[in-house]
N, C-alpha and C positions, 0 to 999 in steps of 0.2 A: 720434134721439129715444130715449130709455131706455126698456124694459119693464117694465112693474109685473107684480109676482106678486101678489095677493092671496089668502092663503091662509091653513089652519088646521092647527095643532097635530094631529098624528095621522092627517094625512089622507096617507094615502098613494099618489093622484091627482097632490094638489099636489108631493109628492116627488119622482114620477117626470121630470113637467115641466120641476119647475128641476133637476133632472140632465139631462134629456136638453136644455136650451136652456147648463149648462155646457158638458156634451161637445162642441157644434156654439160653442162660442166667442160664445153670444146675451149680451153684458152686461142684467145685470135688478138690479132690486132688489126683494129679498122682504119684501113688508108681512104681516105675520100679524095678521089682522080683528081679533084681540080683545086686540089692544093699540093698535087702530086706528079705534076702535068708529065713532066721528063720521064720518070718512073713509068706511068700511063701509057705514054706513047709509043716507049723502049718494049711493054709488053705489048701492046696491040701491033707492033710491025712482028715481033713474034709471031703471034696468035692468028694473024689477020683478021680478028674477030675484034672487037670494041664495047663487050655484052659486059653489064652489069647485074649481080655482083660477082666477078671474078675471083676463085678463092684459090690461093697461091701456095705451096710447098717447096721454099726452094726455090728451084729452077722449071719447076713443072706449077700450070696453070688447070684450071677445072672452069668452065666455062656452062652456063644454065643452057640445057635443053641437046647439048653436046655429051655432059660428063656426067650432070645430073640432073635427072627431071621435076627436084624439090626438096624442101626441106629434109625431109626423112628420111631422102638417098643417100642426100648430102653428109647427115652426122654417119649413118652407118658408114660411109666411105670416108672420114674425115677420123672414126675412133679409130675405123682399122689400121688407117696411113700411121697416126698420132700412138699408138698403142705399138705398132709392131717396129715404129723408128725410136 
């Protein structure tokens, strides 16, 4: 199953992430919110959250400082998801 990045222009959070899920070889595809608005919106009345970068599998969302506390939680929880789907 592919990763979603959901993220914004400037945000240099979201940055870090998809370099560090590059470097570890995580295939993703980066949605930037505000050329995604409807998409965006549809998740955060989900989520009730609005955090970037939000990283998506599916139907199931992972939200910073809720699901992971960084970079290096993130890929170990992103090979496992990626690896065992």
């Amino acid at each position: 199953m592919k990763v979603k990045v959901y993220s914004q222009k400037n945000c240099k959070y979201c940055d870090n992430i998809k370099e560090s899920l590059k470097e570890n070889k995580v295939e993703f595809e980066s949605i930037e919110i505000d050329d995604h608005r409807d998409e965006w919106n549809r998740i955060t009345r989900i989520l009730g959250l609005g955090m970037t970068p939000t990283i998506g599998f599916g139907d199931e969302f992972w939200v910073p400082g809720r699901d992971f506390r960084g970079p290096d939680e993130l890929i170990n929880s992103t090979t496992c998801r990626t690896t065992n789907n």
